[in-house]
Residue frames as qw, qx, qy, qz and C-alpha x, y, z in Angstrom:
[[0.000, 0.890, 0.455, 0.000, 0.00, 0.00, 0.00],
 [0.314, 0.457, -0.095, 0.827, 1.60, 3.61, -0.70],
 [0.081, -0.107, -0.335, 0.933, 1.67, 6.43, 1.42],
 [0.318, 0.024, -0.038, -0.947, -1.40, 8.06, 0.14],
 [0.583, -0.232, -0.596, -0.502, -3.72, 4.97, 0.28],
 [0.408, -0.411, -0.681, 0.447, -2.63, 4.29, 3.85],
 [0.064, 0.016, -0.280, 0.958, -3.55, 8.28, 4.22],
 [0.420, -0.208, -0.543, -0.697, -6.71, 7.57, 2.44],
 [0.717, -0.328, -0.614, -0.020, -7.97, 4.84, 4.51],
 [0.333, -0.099, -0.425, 0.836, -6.54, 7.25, 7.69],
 [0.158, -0.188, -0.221, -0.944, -8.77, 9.87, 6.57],
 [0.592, -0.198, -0.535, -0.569, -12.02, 7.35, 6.43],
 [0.738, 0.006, -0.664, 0.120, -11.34, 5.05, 8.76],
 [0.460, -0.263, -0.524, 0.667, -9.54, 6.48, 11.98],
 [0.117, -0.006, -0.077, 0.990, -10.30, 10.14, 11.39],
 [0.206, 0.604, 0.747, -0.186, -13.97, 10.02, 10.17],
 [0.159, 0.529, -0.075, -0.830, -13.77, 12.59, 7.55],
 [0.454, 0.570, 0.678, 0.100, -16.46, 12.05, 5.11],
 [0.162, -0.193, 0.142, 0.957, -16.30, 14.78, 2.06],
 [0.219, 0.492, 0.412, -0.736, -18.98, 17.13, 1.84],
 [0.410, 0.307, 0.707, 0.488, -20.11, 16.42, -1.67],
 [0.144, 0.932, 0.331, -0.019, -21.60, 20.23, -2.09],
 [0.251, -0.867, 0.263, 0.340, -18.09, 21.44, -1.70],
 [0.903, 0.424, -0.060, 0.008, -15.63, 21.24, -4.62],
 [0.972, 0.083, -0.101, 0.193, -13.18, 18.68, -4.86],
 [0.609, 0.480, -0.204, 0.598, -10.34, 20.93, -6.25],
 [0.066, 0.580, -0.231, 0.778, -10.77, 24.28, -4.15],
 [0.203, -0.110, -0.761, 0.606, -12.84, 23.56, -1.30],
 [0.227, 0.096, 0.096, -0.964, -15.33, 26.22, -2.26],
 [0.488, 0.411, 0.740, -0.212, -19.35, 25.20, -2.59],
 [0.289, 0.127, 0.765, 0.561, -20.56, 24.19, -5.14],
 [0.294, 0.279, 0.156, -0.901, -23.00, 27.26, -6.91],
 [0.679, 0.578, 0.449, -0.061, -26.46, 26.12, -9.45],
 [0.532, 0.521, 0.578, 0.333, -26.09, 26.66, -13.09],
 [0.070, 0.873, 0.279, 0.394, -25.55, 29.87, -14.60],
 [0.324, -0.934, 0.148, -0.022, -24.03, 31.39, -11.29],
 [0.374, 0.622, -0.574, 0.379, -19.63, 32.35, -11.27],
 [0.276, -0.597, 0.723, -0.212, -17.88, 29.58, -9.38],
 [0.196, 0.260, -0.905, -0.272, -17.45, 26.21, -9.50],
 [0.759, 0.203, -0.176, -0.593, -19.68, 23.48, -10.69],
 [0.902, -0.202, 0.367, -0.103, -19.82, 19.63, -10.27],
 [0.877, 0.264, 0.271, 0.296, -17.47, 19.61, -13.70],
 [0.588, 0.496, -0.101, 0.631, -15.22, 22.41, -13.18],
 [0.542, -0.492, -0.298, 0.612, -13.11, 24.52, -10.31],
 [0.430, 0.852, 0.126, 0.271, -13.18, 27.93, -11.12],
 [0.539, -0.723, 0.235, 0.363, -10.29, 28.54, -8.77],
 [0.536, 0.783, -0.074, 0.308, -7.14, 30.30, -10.92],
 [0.711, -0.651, 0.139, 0.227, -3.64, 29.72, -9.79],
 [0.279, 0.887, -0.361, 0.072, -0.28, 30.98, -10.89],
 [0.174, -0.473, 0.817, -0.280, 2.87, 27.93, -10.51],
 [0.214, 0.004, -0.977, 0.018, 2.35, 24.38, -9.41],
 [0.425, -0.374, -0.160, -0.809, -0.74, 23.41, -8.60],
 [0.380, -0.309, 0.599, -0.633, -1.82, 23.31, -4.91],
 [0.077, 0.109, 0.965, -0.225, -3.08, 20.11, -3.19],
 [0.340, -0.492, -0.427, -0.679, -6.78, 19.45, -4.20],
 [0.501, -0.400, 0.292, -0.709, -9.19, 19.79, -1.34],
 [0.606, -0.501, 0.267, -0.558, -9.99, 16.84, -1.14],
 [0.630, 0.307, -0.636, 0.322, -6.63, 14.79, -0.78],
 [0.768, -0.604, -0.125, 0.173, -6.22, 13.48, 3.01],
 [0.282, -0.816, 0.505, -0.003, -3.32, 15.19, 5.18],
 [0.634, 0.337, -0.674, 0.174, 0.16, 13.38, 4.47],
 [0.717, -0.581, 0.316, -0.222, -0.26, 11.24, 7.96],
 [0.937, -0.019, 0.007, 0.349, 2.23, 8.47, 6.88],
 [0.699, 0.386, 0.018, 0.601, 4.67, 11.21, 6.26],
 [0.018, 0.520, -0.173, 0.836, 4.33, 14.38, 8.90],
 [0.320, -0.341, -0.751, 0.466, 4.43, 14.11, 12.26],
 [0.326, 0.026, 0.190, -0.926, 2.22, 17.28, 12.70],
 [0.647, -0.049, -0.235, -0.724, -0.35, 15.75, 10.75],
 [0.458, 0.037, -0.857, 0.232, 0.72, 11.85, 12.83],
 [0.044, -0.124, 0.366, -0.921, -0.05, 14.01, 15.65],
 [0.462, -0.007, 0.254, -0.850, -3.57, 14.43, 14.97],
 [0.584, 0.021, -0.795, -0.162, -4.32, 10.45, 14.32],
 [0.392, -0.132, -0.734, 0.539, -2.59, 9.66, 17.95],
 [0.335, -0.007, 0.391, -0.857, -5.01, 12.73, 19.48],
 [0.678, -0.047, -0.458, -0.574, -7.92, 10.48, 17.35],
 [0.652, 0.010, -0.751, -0.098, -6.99, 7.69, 19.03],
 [0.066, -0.046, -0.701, 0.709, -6.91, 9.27, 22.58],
 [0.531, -0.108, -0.012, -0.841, -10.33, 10.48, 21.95],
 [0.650, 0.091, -0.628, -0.419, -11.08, 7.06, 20.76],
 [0.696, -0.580, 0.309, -0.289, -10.05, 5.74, 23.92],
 [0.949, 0.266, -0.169, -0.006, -7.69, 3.36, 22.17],
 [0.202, 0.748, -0.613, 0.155, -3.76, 3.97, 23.39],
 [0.424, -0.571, 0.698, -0.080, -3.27, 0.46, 24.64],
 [0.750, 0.315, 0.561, 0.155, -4.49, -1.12, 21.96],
 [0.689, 0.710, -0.011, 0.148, -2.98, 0.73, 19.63],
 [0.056, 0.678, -0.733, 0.004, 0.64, 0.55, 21.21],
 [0.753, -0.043, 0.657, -0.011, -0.11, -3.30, 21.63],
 [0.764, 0.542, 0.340, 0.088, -0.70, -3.14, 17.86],
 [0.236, 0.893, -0.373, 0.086, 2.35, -0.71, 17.28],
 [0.399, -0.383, 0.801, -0.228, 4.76, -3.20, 19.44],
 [0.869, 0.007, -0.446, -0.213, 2.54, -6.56, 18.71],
 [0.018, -0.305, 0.787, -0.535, 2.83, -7.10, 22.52],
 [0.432, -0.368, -0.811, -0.142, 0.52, -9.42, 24.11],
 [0.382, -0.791, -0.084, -0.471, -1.39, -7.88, 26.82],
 [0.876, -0.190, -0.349, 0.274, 0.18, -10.26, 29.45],
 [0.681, -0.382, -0.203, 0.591, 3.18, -8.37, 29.36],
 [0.051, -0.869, -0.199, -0.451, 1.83, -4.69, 29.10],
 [0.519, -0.852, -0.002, 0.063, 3.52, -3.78, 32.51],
 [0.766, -0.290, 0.223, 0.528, 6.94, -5.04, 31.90],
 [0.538, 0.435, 0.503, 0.519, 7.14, -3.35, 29.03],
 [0.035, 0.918, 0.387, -0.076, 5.48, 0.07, 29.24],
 [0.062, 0.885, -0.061, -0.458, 8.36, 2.17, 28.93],
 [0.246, -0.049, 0.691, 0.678, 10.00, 0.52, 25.98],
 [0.272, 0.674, 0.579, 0.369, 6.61, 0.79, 24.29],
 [0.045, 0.900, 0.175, -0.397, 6.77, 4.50, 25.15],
 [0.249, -0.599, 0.489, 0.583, 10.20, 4.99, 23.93],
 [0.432, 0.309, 0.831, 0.166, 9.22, 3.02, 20.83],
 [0.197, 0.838, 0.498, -0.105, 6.04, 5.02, 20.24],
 [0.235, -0.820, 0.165, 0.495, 8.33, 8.03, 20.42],
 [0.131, -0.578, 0.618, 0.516, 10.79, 7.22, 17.54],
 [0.540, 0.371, 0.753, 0.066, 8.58, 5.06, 15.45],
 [0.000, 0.014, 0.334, 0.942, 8.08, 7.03, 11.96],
 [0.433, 0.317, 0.454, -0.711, 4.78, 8.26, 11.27],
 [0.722, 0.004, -0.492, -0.487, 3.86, 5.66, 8.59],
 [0.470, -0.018, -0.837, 0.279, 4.56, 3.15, 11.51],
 [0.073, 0.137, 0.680, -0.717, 2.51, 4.67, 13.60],
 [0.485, 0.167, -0.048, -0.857, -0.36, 5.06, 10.78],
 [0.567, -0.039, -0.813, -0.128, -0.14, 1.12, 10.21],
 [0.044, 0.084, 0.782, -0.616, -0.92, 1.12, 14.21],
 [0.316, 0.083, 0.374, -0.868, -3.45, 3.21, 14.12],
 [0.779, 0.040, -0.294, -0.552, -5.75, 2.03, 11.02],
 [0.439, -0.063, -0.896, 0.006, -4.91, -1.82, 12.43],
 [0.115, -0.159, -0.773, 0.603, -6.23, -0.85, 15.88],
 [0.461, 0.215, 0.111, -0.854, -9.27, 1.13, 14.90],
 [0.401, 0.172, -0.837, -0.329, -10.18, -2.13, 12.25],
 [0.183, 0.133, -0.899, 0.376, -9.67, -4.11, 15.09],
 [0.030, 0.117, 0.683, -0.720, -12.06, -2.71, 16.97],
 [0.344, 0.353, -0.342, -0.800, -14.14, -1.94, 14.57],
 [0.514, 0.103, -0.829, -0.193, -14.60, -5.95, 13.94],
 [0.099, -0.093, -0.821, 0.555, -14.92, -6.38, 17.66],
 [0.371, 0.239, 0.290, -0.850, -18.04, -4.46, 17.60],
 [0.719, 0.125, -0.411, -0.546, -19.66, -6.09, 14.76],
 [0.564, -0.081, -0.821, 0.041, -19.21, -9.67, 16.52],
 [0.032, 0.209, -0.598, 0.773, -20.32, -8.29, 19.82]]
């Protein structure tokens, strides 16, 4: 899987961003009716000068910037997940969760941030399954 499909599946998956399908793709800007200046389900009227700029709606590089890593691992505190998802960063049994605890920190620390997005989407899955057999 590349970078950008594990970001994809970050996006959907761990984050929960769903894209607003009134809002277009390229710029970000809503989409106006017929007839009215700006963009339209088949064209952006946005006008740039240079390379052109990430579309809207490309997922943050999480496999590849810890800023944007950052706001995964806050997902997953929300989620309530951080021991299952250093168990799944580590692939420690629970057993020995105590012995262990500050290597998995130190770990967690220095792990890159596609190694920590393979955590996260495995542990959110995870759970994710758990619930449906529950």
């Amino acid at each position: 899987m590349t970078d950008r499909e594990l970001d994809a599946l970050i996006a959907e998956k761990v984050m929960c961003l769903v894209w607003d399908e009134k809002r277009c793709r390229v710029c970000g800007w809503m989409m106006l009716a017929e007839g009215e200046v700006g963009c339209h389900p088949d064209r952006c009227s946005m006008v740039w000068e240079g390379p052109r700029p990430p579309r809207a709606d490309e997922p943050d590089f999480y496999s590849t910037d810890r800023n944007a890593a950052a706001l995964v691992l806050e997902r997953i505190g929300e989620l309530g997940l951080q021991e299952d998802f250093l168990h799944f960063l580590h692939n420690l049994p629970m057993k020995t969760w105590s012995a262990t605890y500050a290597i998995c920190l130190w770990e967690r620390l220095t792990a890159s941030p596609r190694q920590l997005m393979e955590a996260a989407l495995a542990c959110v899955l995870a759970k994710s399954e758990e619930g449906k057999h529950a």
